[in-house]
C-alpha positions as CSV (number, residue, x, y, z in Angstrom):
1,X,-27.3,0.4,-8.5
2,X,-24.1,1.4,-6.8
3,X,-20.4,0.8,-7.6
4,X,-19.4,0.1,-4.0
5,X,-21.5,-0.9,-1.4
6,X,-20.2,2.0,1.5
7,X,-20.0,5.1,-1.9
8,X,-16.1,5.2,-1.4
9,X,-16.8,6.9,1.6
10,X,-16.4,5.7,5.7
11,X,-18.5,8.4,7.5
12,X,-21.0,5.5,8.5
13,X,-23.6,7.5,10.9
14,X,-21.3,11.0,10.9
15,X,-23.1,12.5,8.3
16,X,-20.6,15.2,7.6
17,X,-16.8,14.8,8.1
18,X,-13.4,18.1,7.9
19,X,-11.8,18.3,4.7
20,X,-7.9,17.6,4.4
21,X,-5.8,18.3,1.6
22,X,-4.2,15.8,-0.8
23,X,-0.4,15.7,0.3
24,X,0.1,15.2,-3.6
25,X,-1.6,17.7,-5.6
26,X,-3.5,20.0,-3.2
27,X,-7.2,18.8,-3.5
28,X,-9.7,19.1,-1.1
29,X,-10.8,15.8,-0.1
30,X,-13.3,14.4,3.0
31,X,-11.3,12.7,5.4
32,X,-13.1,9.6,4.9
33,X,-12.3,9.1,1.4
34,X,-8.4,9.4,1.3
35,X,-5.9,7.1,1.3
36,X,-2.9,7.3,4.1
37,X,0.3,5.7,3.4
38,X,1.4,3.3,6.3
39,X,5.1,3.6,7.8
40,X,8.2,2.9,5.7
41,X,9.7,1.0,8.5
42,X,7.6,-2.2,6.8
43,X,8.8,-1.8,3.9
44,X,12.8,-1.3,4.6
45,X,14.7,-4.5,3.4
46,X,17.6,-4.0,5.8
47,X,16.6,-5.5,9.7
48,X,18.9,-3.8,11.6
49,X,18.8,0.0,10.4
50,X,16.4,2.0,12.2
51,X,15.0,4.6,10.2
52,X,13.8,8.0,12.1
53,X,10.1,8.6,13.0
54,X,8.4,10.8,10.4
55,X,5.3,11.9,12.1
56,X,4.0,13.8,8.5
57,X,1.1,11.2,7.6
58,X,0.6,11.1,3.9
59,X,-2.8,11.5,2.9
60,X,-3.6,11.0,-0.8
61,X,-6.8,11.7,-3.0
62,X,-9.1,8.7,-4.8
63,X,-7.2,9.8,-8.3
64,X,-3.5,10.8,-6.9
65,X,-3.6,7.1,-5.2
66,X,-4.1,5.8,-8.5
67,X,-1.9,7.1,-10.0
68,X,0.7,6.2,-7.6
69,X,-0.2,3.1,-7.2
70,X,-0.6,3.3,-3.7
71,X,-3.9,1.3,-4.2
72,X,-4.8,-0.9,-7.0
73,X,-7.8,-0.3,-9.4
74,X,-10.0,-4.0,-9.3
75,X,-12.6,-5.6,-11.1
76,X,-16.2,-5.4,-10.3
77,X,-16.0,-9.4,-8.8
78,X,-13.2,-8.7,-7.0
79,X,-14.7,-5.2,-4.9
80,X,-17.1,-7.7,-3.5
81,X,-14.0,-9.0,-1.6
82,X,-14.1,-6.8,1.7
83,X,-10.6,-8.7,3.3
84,X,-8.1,-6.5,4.0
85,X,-5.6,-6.1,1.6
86,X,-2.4,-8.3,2.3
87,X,0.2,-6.1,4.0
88,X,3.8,-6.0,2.9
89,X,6.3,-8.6,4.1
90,X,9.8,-8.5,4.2
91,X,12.1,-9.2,1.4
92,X,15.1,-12.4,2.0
93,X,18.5,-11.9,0.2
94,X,19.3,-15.6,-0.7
95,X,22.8,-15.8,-2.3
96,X,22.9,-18.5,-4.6
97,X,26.1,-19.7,-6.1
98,X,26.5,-21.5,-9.6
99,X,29.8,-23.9,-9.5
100,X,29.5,-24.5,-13.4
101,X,30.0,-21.6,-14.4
102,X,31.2,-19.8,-10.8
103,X,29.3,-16.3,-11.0
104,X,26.8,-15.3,-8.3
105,X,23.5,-14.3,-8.8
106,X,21.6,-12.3,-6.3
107,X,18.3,-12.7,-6.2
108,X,15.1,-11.3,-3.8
109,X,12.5,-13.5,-2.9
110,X,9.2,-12.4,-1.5
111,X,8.1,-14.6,0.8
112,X,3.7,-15.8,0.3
113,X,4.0,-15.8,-2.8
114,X,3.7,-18.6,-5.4
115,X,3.9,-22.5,-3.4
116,X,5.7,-23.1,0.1
């Protein structure tokens, strides 16, 4: 029996694949197996600030990603699920303004998530 249908690795037909180390703790991982951390340009809330292009790719190990949560432990149903996972959308500023009690309360809404 296995726990995941590939072994937790990619090297489909390479047979042996280099080594990298973990840009977290050091350990010497196949290049296959690790995690890389996409660009924080996807992430950044603000549209119109341009951050600068960090060509350092951030490779982490199966336990460091974990603990990081840079990916997400799941259940044994839901490994069967081989869809990408959803990337990251942008977060909206709505200001909404209370005129009983006149405060306003800033709040983020991510957007795909719960009804539209």
């Amino acid at each position: 029996t296995f726990k995941r249908r590939n072994g937790g690795r990619n090297e489909h037909s390479c047979g042996h694949v280099n080594f990298i180390r973990c840009s977290n703790c050091g350990k010497c991982c196949p290049k296959d197996k690790v995690f890389a951390v996409r660009d924080v340009q996807e992430a950044c809330v603000n549209e119109g600030y341009t951050l600068p292009k960090l060509y350092d790719m951030m490779r982490y190990c199966v336990s460091c990603a974990i603990h990081s949560h840079v990916v997400r432990v799941r259940s044994r149903t839901n490994r069967r699920n081989r869809e990408p996972p959803q990337r990251f959308r942008r977060r909206n500023l709505f200001l909404e303004i209370s005129f009983w009690n006149w405060k306003i309360d800033w709040r983020f809404f991510l957007f795909g998530r719960g009804t539209e």
